[in-house]
KEKE-3310 file (N, C-alpha, C; in steps of 0.2 Angstrom, whole numbers, plus 5000, padded with zeros to 4 digits):
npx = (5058:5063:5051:5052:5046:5043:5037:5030:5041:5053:5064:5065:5061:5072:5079:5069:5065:5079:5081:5072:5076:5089:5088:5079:5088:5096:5089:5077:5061:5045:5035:5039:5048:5039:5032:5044:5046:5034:5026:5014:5013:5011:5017:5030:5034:5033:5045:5056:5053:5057:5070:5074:5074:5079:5088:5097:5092:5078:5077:5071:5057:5052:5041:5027:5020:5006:4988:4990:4996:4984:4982:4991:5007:5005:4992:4991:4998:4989:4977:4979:4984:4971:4965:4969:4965:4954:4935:4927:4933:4934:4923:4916:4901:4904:4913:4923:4930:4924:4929:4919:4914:4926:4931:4919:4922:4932:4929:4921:4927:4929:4941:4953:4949:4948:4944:4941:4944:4934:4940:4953:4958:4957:4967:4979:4979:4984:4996:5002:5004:4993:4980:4966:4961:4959:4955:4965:4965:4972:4983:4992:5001:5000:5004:5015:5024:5031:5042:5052:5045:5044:5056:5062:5055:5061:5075:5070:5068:5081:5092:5089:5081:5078:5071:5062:5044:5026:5011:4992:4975:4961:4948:4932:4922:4911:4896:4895:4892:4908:4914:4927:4942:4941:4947:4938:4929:4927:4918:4909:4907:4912:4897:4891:4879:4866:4865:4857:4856:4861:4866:4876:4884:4898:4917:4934:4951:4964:4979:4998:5012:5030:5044:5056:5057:5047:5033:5016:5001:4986:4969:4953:4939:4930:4928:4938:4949:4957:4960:4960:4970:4982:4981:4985:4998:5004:5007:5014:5026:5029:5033:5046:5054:5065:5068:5073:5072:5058:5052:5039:5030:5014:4999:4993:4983:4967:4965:4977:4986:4982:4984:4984:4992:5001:5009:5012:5019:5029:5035:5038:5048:5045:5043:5033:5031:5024:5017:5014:5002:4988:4998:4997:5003:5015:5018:5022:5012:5003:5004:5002:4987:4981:4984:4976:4965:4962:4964:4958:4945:4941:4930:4922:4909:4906:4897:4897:4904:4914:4916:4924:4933:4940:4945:4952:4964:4966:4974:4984:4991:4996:5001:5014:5020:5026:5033:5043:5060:5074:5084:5081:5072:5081:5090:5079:5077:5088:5089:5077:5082:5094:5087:5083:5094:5100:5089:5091:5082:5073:5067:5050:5049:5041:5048:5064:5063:5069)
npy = (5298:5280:5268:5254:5238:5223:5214:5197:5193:5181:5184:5197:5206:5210:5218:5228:5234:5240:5249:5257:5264:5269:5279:5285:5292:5300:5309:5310:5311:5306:5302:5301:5290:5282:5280:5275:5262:5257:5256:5260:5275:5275:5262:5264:5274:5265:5257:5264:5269:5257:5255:5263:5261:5248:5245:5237:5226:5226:5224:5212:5206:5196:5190:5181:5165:5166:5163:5155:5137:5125:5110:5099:5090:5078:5074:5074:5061:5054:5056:5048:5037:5032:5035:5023:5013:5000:5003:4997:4992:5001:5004:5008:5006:5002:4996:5005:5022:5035:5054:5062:5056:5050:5064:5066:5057:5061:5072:5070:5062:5053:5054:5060:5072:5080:5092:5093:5103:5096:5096:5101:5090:5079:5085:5082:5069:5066:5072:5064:5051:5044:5035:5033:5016:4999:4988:4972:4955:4939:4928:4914:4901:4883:4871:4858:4854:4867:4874:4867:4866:4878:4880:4870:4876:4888:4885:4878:4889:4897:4890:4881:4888:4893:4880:4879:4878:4886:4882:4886:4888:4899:4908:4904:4909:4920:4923:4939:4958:4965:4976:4988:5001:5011:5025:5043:5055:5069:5066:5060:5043:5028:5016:5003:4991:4982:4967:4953:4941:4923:4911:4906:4898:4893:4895:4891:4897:4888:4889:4892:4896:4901:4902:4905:4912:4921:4916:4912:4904:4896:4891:4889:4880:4870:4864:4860:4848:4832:4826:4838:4845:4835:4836:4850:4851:4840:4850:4857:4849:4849:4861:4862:4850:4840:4830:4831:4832:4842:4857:4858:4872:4874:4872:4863:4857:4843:4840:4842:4833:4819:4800:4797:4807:4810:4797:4798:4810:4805:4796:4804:4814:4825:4835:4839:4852:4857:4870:4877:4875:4886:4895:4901:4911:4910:4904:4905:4908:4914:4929:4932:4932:4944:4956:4949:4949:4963:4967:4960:4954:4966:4980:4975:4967:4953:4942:4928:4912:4909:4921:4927:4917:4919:4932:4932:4922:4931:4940:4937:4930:4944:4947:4939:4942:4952:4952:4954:4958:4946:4949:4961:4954:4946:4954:4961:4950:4950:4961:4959:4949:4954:4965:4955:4949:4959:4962:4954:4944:4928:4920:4922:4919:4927:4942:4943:4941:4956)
npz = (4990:4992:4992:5002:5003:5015:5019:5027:5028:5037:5039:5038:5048:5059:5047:5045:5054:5059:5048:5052:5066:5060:5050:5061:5067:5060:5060:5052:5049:5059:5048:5036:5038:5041:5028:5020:5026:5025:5034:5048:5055:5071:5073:5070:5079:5092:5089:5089:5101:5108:5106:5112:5125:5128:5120:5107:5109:5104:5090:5090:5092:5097:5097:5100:5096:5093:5103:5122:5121:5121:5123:5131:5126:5131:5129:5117:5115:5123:5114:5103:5109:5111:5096:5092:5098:5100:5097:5108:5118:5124:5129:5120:5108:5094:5081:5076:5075:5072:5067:5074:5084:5089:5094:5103:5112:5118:5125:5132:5143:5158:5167:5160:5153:5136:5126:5110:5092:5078:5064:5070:5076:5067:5059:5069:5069:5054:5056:5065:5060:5059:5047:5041:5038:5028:5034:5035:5032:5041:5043:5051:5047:5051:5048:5053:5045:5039:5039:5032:5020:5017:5016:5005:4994:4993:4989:4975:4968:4969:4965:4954:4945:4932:4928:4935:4940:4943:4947:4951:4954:4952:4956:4963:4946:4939:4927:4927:4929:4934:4945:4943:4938:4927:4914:4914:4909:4920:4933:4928:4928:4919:4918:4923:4920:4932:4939:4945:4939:4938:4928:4920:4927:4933:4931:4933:4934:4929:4932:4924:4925:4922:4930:4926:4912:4914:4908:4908:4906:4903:4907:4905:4916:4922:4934:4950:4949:4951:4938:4928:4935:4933:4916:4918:4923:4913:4902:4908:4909:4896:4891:4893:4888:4887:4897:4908:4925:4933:4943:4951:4959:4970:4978:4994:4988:4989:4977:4968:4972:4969:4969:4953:4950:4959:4953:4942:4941:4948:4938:4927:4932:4938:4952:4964:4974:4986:4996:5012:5024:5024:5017:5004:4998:4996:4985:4969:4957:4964:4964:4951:4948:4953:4944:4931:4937:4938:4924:4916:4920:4930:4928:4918:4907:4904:4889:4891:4895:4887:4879:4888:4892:4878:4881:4889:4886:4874:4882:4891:4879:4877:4887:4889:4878:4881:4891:4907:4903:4906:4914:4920:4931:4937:4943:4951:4960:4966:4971:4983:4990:4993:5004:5013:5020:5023:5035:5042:5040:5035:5021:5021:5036:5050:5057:5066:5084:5095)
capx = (5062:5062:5049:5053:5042:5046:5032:5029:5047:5055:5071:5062:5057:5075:5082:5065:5068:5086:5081:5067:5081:5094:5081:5077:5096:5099:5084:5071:5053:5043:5031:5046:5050:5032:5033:5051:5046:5028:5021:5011:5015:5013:5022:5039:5036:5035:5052:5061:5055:5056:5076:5080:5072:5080:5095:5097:5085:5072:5076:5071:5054:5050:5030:5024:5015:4997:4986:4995:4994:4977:4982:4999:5011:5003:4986:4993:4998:4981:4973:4984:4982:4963:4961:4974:4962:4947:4930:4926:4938:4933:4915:4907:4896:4904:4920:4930:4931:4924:4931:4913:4913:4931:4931:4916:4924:4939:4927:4919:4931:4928:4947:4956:4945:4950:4942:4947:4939:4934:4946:4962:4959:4960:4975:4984:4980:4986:5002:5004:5004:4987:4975:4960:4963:4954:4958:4967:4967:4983:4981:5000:5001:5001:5009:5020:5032:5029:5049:5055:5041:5048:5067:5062:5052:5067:5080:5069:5068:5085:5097:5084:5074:5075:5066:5055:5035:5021:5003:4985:4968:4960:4940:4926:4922:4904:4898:4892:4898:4912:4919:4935:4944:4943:4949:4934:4928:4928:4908:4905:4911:4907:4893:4890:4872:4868:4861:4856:4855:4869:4862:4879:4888:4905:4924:4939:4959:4969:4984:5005:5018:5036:5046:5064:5056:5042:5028:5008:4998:4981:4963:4947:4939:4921:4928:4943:4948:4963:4961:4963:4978:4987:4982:4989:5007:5008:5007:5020:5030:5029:5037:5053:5052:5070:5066:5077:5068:5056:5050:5031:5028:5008:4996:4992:4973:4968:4964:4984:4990:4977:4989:4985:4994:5009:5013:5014:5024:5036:5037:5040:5055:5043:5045:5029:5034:5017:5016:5011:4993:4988:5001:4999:5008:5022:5015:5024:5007:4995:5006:4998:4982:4981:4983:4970:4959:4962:4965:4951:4938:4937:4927:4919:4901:4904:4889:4896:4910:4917:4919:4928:4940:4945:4948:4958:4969:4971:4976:4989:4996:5000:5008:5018:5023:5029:5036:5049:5067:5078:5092:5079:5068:5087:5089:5071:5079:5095:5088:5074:5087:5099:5084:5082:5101:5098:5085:5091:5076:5072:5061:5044:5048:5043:5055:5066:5061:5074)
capy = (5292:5274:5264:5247:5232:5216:5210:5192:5187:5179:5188:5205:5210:5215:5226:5235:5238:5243:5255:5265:5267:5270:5283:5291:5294:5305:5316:5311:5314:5301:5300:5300:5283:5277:5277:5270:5254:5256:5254:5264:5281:5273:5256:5266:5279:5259:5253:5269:5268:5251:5255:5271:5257:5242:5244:5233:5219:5230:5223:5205:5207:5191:5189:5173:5163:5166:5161:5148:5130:5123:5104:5098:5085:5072:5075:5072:5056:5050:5057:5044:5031:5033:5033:5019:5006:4997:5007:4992:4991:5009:5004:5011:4998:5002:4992:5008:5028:5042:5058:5065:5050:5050:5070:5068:5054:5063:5079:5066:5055:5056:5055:5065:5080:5083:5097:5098:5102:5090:5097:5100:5081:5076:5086:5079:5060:5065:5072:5058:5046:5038:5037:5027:5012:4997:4979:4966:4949:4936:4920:4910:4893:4880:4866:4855:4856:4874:4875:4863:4864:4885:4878:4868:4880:4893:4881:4875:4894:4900:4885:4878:4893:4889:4873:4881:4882:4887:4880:4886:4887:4906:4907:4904:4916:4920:4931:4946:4964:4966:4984:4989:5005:5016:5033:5044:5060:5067:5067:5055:5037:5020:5014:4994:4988:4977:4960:4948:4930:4919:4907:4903:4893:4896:4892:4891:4895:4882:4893:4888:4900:4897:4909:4908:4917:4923:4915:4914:4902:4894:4886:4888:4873:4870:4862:4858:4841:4829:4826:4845:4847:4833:4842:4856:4846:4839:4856:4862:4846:4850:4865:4856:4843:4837:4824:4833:4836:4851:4859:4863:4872:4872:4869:4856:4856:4837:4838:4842:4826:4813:4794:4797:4816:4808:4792:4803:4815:4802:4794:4810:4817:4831:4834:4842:4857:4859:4876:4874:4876:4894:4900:4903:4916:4905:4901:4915:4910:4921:4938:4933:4932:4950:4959:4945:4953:4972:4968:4956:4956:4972:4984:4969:4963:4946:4940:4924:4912:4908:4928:4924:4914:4921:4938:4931:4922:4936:4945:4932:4931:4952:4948:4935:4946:4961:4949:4957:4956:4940:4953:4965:4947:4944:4962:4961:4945:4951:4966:4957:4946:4960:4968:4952:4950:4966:4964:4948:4939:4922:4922:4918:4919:4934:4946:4939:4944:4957)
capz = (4994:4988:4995:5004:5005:5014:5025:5024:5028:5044:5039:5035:5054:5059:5042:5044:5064:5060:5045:5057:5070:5060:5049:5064:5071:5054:5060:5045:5053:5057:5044:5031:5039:5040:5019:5019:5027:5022:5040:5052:5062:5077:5073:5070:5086:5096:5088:5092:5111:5114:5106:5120:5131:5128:5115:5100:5108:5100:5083:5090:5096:5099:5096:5103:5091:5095:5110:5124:5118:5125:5122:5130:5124:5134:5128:5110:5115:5124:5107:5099:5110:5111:5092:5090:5101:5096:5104:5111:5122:5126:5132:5115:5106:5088:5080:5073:5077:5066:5069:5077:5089:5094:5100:5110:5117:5123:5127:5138:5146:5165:5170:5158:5147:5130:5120:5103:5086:5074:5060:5072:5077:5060:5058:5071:5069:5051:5058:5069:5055:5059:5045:5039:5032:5027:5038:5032:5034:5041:5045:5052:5044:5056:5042:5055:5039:5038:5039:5028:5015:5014:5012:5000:4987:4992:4985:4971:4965:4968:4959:4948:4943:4923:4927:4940:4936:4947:4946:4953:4953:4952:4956:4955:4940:4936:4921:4930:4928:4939:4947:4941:4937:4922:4915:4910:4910:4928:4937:4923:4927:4918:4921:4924:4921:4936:4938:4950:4938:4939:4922:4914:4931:4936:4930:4937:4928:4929:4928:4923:4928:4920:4934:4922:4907:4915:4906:4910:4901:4910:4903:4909:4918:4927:4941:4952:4948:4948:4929:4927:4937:4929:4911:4918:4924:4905:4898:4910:4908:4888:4890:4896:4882:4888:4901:4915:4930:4934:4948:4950:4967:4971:4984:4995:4988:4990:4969:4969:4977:4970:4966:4949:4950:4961:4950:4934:4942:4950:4930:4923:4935:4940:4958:4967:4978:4991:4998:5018:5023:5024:5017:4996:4998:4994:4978:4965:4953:4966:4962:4943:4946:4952:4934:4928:4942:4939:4918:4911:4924:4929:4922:4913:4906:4896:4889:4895:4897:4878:4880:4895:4890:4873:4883:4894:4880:4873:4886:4891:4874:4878:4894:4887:4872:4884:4898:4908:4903:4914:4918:4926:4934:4941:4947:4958:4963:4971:4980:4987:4996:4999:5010:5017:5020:5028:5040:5045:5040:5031:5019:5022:5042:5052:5059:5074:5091:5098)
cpx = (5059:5055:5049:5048:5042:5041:5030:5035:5050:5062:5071:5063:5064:5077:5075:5066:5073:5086:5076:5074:5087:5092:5082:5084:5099:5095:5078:5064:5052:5039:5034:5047:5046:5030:5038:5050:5037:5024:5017:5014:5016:5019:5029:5039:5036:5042:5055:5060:5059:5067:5079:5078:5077:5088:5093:5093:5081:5072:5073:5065:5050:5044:5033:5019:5008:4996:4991:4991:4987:4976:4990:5001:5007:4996:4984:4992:4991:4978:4974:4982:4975:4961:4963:4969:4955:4943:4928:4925:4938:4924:4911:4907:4897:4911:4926:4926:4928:4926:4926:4914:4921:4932:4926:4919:4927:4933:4923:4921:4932:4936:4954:4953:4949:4946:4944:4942:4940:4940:4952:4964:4964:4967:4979:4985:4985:4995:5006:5004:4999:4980:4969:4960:4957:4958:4961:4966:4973:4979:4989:5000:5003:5004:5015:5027:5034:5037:5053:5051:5045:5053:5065:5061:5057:5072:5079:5071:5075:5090:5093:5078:5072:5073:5061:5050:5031:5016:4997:4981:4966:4952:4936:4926:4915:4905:4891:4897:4901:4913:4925:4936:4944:4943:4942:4933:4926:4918:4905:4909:4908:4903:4893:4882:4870:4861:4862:4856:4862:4866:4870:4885:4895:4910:4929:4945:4962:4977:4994:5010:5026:5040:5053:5062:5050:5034:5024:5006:4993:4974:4958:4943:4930:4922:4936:4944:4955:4966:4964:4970:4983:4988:4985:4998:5010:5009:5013:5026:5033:5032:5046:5054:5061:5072:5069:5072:5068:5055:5043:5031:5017:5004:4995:4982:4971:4967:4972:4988:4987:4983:4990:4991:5002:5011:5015:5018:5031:5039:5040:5046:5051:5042:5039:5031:5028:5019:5013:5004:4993:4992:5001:5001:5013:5021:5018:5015:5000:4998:5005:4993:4979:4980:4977:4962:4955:4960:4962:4944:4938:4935:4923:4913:4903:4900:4891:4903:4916:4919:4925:4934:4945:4948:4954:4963:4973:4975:4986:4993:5001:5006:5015:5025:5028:5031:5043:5056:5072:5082:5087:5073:5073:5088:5084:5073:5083:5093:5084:5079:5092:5097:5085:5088:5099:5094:5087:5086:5076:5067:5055:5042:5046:5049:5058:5064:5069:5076)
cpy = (5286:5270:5257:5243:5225:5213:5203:5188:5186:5185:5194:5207:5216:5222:5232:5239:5243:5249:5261:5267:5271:5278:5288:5296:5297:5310:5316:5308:5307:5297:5299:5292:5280:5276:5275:5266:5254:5250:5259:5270:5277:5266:5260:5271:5272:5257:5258:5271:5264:5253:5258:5266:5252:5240:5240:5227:5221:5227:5215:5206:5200:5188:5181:5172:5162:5164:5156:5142:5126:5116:5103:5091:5078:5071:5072:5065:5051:5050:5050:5038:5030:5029:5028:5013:5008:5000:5002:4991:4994:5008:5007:5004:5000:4999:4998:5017:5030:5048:5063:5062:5052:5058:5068:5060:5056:5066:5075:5062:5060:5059:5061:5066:5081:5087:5097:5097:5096:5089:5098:5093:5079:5079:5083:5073:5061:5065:5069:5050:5042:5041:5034:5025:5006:4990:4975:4960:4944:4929:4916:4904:4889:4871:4864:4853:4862:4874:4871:4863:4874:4885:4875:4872:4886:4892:4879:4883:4900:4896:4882:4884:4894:4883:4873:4883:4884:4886:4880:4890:4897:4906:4905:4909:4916:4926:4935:4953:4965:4974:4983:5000:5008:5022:5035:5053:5062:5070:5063:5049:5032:5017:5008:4992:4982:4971:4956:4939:4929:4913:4903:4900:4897:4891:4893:4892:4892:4887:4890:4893:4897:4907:4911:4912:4920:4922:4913:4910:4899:4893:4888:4883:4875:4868:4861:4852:4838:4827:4831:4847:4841:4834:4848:4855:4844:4844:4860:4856:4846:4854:4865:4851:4836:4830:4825:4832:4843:4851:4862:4865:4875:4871:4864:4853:4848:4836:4839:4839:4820:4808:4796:4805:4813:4801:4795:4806:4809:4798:4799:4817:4823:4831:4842:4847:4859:4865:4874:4877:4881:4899:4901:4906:4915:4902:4906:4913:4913:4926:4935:4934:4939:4953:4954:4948:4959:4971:4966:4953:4962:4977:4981:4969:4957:4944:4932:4921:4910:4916:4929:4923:4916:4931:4938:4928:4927:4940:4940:4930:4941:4952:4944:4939:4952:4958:4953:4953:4951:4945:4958:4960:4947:4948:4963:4957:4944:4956:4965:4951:4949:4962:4962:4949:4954:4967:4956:4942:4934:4922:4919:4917:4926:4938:4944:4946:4948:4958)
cpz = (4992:4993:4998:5008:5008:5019:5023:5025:5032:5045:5040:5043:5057:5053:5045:5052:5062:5055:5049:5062:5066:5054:5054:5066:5066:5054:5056:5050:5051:5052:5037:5032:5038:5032:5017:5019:5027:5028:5044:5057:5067:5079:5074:5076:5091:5094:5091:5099:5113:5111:5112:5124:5133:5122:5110:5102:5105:5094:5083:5094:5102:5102:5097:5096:5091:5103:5115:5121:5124:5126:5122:5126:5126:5132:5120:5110:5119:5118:5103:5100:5111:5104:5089:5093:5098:5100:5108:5118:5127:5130:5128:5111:5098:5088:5078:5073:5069:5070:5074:5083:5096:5098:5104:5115:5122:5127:5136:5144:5153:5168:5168:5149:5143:5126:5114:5096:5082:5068:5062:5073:5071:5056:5060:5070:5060:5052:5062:5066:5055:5054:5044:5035:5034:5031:5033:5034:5034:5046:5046:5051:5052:5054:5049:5050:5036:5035:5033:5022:5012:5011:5005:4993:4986:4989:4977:4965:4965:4965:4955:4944:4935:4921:4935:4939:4944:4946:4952:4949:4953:4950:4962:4951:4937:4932:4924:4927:4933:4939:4944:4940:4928:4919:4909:4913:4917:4930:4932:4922:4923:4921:4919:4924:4929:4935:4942:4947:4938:4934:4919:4919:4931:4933:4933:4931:4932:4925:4928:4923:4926:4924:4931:4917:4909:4912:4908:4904:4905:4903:4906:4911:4922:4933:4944:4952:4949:4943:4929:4929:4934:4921:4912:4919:4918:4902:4901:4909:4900:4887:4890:4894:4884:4892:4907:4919:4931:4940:4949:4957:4965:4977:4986:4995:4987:4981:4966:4968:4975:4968:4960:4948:4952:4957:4944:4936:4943:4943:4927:4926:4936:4948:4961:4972:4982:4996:5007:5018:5027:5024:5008:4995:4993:4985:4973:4958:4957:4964:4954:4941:4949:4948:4931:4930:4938:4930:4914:4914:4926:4924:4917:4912:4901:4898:4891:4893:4891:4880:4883:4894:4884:4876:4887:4890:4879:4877:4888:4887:4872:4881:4891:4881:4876:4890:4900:4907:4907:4917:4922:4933:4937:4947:4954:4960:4968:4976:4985:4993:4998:5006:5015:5023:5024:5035:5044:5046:5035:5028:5019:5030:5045:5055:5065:5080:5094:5105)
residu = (UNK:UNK:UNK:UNK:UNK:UNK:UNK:UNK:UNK:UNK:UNK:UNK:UNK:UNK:UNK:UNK:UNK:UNK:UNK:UNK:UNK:UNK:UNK:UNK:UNK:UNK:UNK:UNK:UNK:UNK:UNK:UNK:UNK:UNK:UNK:UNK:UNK:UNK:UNK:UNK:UNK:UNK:UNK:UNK:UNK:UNK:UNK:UNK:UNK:UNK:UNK:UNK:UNK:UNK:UNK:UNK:UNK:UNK:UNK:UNK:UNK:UNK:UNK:UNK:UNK:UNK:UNK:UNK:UNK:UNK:UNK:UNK:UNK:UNK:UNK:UNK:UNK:UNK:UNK:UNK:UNK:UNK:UNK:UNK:UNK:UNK:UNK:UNK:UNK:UNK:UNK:UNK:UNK:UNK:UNK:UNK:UNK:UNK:UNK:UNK:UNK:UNK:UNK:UNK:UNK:UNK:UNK:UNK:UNK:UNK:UNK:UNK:UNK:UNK:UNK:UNK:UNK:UNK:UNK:UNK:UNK:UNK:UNK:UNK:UNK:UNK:UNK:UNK:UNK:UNK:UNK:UNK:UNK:UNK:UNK:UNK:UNK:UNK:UNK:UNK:UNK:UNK:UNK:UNK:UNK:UNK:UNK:UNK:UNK:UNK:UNK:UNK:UNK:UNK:UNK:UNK:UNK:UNK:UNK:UNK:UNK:UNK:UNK:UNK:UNK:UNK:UNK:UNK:UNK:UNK:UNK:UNK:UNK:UNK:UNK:UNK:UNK:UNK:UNK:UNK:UNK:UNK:UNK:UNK:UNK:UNK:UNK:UNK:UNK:UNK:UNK:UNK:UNK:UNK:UNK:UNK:UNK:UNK:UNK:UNK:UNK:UNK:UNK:UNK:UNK:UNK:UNK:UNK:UNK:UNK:UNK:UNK:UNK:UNK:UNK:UNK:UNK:UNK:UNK:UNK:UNK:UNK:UNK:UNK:UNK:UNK:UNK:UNK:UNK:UNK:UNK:UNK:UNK:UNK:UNK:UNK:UNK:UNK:UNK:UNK:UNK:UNK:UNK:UNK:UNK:UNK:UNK:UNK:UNK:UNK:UNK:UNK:UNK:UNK:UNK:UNK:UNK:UNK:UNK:UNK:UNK:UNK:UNK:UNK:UNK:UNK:UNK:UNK:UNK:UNK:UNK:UNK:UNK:UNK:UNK:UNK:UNK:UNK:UNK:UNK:UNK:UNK:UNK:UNK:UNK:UNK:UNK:UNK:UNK:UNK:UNK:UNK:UNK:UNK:UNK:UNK:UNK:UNK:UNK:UNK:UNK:UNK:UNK:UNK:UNK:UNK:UNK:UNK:UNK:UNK:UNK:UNK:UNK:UNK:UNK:UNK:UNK:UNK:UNK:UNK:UNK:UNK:UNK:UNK:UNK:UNK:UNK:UNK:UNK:UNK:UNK:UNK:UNK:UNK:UNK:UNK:UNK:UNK:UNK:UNK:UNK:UNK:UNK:UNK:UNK:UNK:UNK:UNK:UNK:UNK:UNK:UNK:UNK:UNK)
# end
């Protein structure tokens, strides 16, 4: 006789109910059946009771899923709201939960007792989408032209954007070993020599952002100056040799705005664009100095800043060489104002109050 195996599967429980019963009601012995469905004597003498008992319920036994639940729905949600609030707040004398800490809180909490292990914890905050992350910081400009300083660099960058640059500052930069990321063999990472001097001073990039073809070009510098940033404005006014008006957007750092910086500009048809305060956000030359971070500082040791600078050229003659395509620049340009279009937000403002 054939033997049939199907334990392990939610579907399985009736066929094999219904081949014992329907087995026995042809006369075939029970231990003939107990190798058919390759279960136990006694399992198959319980289904063909509980069937003379109970009829065709019997194929539906409808086992409970273990113990009862020992933590209700609402106990979730304290859990929740417990590990969502600062301890502080809680009367413990630390800034942020570890998962040791937070059960005995609950275990202790006079009003309403919580038991729960350390590892179902950790399950559940995962399965309640709360995990351990690292703080940010956020600061709301408070720029009395906040509003009109945003319209502006929006306009500058959606009908003039083949004569829109961007220019900042990125530093200090001292020559130390920096952290960074790279691939190596696993239990065996790069190692960094460490060091405490600081002998070779600090520079700053003076960097130029052309946001129509996406170009990156920048200097190294000892200091922030008004001379440097209007060497940096000829270099970008040179790019545009035509004599049209440009668009620089920028900060409102006081070496930014010195007379000398605004009589040159208002000579040379370049029109200042200032970012409001605390918000460089608004700058598109900070999302450039990310990859300069992650791709020629770290992981780094230059023995000093001549190093420095020829690493970062080159690096910057790669970017340039491998700049993304306009029509896929255009692309990223249209969905990020679709979404906005979509959420009903302006860009640069937060979300409206519903």
């Amino acid at each position: 006789m054939t033997q049939i195996v199907r334990r392990g599967e939610h579907g399985s429980i009736r066929g094999r109910r219904a081949m014992i019963i329907m087995a026995s009601s042809s006369g075939t012995p029970v231990p003939a059946i107990a190798r058919l469905v390759a279960a136990d004597e006694d399992t198959v003498r319980d289904v063909i009771h509980a069937f003379n008992q109970r009829g065709l319920a019997a194929l539906d036994p409808q086992w409970a899923g273990g113990r009862p639940r020992l933590i209700s729905d609402e106990d979730i949600a304290f859990i929740i709201a417990t590990a969502t609030t600062r301890p502080r707040k809680l009367g413990r004398p630390f800034t942020r939960w570890s998962v040791r800490k937070l059960a005995a809180y609950l275990a202790e909490h006079p009003a309403r007792p919580v038991r729960i292990g350390r590892e179902r914890l950790r399950q559940l905050l995962r399965e309640r989408g709360v995990s351990f992350q690292r703080t940010r910081t956020w600061k709301e400009s408070r720029d009395p032209d906040k509003d009109a300083k945003l319209d502006r660099i929006d306009e500058v960058t959606s009908r003039y954007l083949d004569r829109c640059f961007a220019f900042d500052q990125f530093g200090p930069l001292s020559i130390r070993p920096c952290h960074g990321s790279t691939w190596a063999p696993e239990s065996k990472p790069t190692r960094l020599p460490a060091t405490y001097t600081r002998r070779h001073g600090i520079r700053y990039v003076h960097g130029c952002y052309s946001l129509g073809d996406d170009q990156l070009w920048g200097m190294l510098r000892r200091r922030k100056g008004g001379d440097h940033t209007l060497a940096a404005l000829k270099s970008i006014r040179a790019a545009r040799p035509d004599g049209a008006p440009i668009y620089v957007i920028m900060d409102n750092l006081s070496a930014s705005k010195t007379p000398a910086v605004r009589v040159w500009a208002a000579r040379n048809k370049v029109e200042l664009c200032f970012t409001p305060t605390y918000a460089s956000w608004a700058n598109p030359m900070e999302a450039q100095f990310g990859p300069l971070r992650t791709f020629v500082m770290g992981a780094s040791n230059h023995p000093n800043h001549t190093v420095l600078a020829r690493e970062l050229h080159a690096y910057l003659r790669w970017r340039n060489a491998n700049a993304r395509h306009p029509d896929v620049l255009a692309a990223q340009r249209r969905e990020r104002a679709r979404v906005r279009s979509e959420r009903q937000q302006r860009w640069g403002r937060p979300h409206a109050a519903a």
